[in-house]
Structure formats: structure tokens, C-alpha cells
C-alpha positions as CSV (number, residue, x, y, z in Angstrom):
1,X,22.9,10.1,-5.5
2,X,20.4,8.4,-3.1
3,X,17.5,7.1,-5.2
4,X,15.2,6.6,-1.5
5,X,11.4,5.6,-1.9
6,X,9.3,4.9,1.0
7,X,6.1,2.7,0.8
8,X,3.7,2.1,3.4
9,X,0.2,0.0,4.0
10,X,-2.8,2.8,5.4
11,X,-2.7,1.9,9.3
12,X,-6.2,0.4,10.2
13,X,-9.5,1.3,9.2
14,X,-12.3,1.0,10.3
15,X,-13.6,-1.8,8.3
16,X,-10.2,-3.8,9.0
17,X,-11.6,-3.6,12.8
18,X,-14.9,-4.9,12.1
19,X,-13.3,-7.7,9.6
20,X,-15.4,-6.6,6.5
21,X,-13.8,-6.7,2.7
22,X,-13.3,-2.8,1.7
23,X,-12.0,-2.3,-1.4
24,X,-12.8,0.5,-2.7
25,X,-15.3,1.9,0.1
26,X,-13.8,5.0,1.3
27,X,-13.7,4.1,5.0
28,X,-11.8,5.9,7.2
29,X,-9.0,5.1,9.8
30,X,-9.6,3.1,13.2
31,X,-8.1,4.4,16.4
32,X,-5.5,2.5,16.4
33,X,-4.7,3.1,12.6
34,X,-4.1,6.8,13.3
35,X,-1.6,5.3,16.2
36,X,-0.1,3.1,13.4
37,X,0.5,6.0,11.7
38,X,1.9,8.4,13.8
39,X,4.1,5.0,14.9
40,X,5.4,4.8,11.3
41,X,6.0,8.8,11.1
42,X,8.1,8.6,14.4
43,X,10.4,5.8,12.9
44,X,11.0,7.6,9.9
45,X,11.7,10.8,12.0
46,X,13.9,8.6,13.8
47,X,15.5,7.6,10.9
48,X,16.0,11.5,10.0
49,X,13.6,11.2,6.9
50,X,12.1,13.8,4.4
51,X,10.6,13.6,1.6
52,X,10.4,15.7,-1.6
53,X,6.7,14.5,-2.9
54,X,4.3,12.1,-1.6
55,X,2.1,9.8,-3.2
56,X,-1.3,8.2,-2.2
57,X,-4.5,7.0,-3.3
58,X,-7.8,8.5,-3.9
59,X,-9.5,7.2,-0.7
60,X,-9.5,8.3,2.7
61,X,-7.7,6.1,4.8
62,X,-4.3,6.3,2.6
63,X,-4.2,9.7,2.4
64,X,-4.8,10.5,6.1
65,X,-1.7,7.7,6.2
66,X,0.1,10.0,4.2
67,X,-0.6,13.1,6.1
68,X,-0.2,12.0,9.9
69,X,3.3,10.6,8.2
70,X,4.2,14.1,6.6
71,X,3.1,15.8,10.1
72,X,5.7,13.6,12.0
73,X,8.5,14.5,9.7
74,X,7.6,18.2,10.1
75,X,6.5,18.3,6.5
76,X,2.9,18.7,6.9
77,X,2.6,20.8,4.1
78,X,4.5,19.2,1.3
79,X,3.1,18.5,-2.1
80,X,0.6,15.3,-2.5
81,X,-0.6,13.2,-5.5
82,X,-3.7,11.5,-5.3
83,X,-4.7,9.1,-7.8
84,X,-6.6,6.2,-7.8
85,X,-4.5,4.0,-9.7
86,X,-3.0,3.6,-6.4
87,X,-6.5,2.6,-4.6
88,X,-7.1,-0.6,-3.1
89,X,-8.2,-3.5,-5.7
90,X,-11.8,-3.9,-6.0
91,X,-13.3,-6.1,-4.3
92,X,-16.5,-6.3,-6.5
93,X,-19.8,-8.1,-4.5
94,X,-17.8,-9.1,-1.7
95,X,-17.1,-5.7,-0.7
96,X,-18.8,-5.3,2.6
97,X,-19.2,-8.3,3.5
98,X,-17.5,-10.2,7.0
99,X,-14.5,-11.9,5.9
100,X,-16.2,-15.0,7.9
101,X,-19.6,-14.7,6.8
102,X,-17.4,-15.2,3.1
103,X,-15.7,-18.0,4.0
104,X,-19.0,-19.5,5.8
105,X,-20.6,-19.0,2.9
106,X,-18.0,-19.9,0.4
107,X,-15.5,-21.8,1.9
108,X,-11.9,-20.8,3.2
109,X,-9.8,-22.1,0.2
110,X,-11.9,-20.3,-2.1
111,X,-12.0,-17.5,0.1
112,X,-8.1,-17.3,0.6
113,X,-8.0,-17.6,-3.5
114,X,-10.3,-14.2,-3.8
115,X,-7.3,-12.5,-1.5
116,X,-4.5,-13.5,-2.1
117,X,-3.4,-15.1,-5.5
118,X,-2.7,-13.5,-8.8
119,X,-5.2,-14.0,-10.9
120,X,-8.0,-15.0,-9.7
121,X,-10.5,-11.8,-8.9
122,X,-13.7,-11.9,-7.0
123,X,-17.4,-11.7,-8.2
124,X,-17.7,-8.3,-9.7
125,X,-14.3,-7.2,-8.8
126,X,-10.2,-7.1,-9.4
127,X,-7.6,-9.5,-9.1
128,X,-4.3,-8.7,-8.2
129,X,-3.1,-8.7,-11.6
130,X,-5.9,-6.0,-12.6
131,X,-4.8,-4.2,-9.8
132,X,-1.3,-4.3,-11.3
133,X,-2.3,-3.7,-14.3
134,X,-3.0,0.2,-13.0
135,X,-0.7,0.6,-10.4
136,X,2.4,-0.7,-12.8
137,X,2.1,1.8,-15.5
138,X,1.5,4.8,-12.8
139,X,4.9,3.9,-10.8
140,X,6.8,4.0,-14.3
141,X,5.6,6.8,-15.3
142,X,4.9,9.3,-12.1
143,X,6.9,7.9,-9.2
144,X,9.7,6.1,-10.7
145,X,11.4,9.2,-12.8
146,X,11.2,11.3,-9.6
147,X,13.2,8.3,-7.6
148,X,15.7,8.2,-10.5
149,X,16.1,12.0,-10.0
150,X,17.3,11.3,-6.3
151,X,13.8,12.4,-5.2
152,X,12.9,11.2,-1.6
153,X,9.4,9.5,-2.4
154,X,6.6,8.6,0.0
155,X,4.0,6.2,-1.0
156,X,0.7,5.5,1.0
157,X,-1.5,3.4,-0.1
158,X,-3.1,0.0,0.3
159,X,-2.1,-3.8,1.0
160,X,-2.9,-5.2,-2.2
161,X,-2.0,-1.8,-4.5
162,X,1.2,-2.1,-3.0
163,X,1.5,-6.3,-3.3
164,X,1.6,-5.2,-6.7
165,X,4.3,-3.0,-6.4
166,X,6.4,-5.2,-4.0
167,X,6.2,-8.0,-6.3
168,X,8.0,-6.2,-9.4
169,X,10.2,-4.6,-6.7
170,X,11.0,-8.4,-5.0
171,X,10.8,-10.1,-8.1
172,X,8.0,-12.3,-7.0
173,X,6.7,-14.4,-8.7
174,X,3.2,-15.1,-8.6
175,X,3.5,-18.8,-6.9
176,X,5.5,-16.9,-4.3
177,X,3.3,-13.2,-4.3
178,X,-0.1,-15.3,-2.6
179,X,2.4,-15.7,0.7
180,X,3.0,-12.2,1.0
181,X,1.0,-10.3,3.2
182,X,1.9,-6.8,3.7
183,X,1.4,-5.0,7.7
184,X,-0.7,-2.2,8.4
185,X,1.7,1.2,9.0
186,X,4.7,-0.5,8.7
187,X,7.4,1.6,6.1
188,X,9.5,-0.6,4.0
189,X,12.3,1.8,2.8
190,X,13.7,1.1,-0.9
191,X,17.3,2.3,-2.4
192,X,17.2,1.5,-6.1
193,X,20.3,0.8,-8.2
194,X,20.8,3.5,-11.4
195,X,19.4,0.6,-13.4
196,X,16.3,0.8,-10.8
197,X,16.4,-2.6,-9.8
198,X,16.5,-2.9,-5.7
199,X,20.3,-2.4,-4.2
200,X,18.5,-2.4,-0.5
201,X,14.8,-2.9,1.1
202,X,14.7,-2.1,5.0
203,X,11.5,-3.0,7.0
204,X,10.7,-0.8,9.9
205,X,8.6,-2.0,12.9
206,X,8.9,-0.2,16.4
């Protein structure tokens, strides 16, 4: 039994383009995140890939991910999840704000510590352990059982939602998770053991 799971990073928004901090803004895709997309949906056509559910978040630019995905695959109408245990962490007052005009303002290290380490969340907003902390509990209990079952699973969400997600999958640890930065439309393709740890993670980039 193939126990397949697909994740994939929302192409680029519109906020990504301008360099602000999103969050959870509901901002939609750019241009050339609709490309990324449709990009992403060829190489899983390519790959002959369907799926049997997909999952995504509860903001705009993951689930228009989703759907140009599901259109390339032929599957445009197959059954979606949205929750927002899958949304983007929370980027509390910085959301909004130039990524520059941050580190101007606050300095790069400090900056760099807001996006990327563990545990360390922004004024106002989530670290990537809160994040976690909702995204764990809803892949155990909503998308894991349906990968055991030999369910082909799509998930479309967001770069630090699915840092969370990669880490348990990778066994990072979080020295190692602040290196890991996760492309925009790129599909990373997951076959889990019975015991659903990883038996083989494939990165697709055209």
C-alpha cells in the first residue's frame, strides 16, 4: 500500500512581491505565484499524480495553491479541507510591515530571530513552536489517518505552517529547523513507512 502525501508552500503573493511580513493577512497570489502553481501542478501531472483529498488553510493564497494544483491534475473538483490550523504563523505587529524597514528598525539578527528560530515569536504574534503547536495535533488527527489508509494527500499551505510539519517529518531539530527555508510552489512528495515515520521525501523543481 502506498501511503503518498504531497505538501507544498502557496506560490507568491502578493505581499511576498512587495517584501512585507503577512501572516495571517489574507493576501492573494502574485502573477508569478499563479505561474508557480500551475508549474508545481504540471510536475505532479508529470509525475502521473492524483489525489484522494486535499488539504489547505483558511486564507486565500493556499487555497488558490491548492486549486490551480487540483486543475492541473484534472481534479478540479475533488474534496477540500480548509482549516486554519494550517494558516501561516502570526506574525503579530510586524505584520505588514517591509521586511527592511524591520531590520532598519530592529536590526538583522533580531530580525532573522523573529523568522526563523523556534521559539522565539514576534511582538504580538506566533513562534514557530505556536505554530506547531496547532498544525501538529491537526496532521495527527485529520491528515495522517487518511495517509495511513493509502490516501493520496495534498497539502497547501504556508512556509512556516509547513516548517512545522517538515521538522517532525525530517526530525529536525530546532538548532537545525532555523536553516530551513522552504520554496514557494515547489511539491516535496512524502512516502511514509506503516510505522509513519519517512521511508522517502522527493523534492520537485522544474
Amino acid at each position: 500500500m502506498e501511503r503518498l502525501m504531497v505538501l507544498v508552500r502557496h506560490g507568491q503573493s502578493e505581499w511576498n512581491l512587495k517584501n512585507l511580513f503577512t501572516g495571517w493577512k489574507d493576501v492573494d497570489l502574485s502573477e508569478q505565484g499563479m505561474a508557480e502553481a500551475e508549474q508545481a501542478g504540471r510536475l505532479l501531472a508529470g509525475r502521473g499524480l492524483t489525489f484522494d483529498i486535499a488539504f489547505t488553510s483558511a486564507l486565500i493564497r493556499a487555497q488558490r495553491t491548492c486549486q490551480i494544483i487540483l486543475d492541473a491534475v484534472g481534479q478540479g473538483r475533488l474534496q477540500t479541507l480548509r482549516d486554519q490550523a494550517l494558516n501561516e504563523r502570526d506574525y503579530g505587529d510586524l505584520s505588514g510591515l517591509n521586511k527592511d524597514d524591520a531590520r532598519a528598525r530592529w536590526g538583522e539578527e533580531q530580525v532573522h530571530i523573529w523568522r526563523r528560530s523556534y521559539d522565539v515569536e514576534p511582538p504580538g504574534g506566533e513562534s514557530l513552536r505556536d505554530t506547531g503547536a496547532r498544525v501538529w495535533p491537526y496532521y495527527m488527527t485529520e491528515i495522517l489517518p487518511r495517509v495511513m489508509r493509502g490516501e493520496k494527500v495534498l497539502v497547501a499551505a504556508h512556509g512556516n505552517s509547513l516548517r512545522a510539519l517538515v521538522m517532525v517529518l525530517d526530525r529536525m531539530s530546532k538548532e537545525t529547523i532555523p536553516d530551513l527555508n522552504l520554496d514557494t510552489g515547489v511539491p516535496m512528495i512524502y512516502r511514509l513507512n506503516a510505522d509513519t515515520t519517512v521511508a522517502e521525501k522527493e523534492v520537485l523543481k522544474g
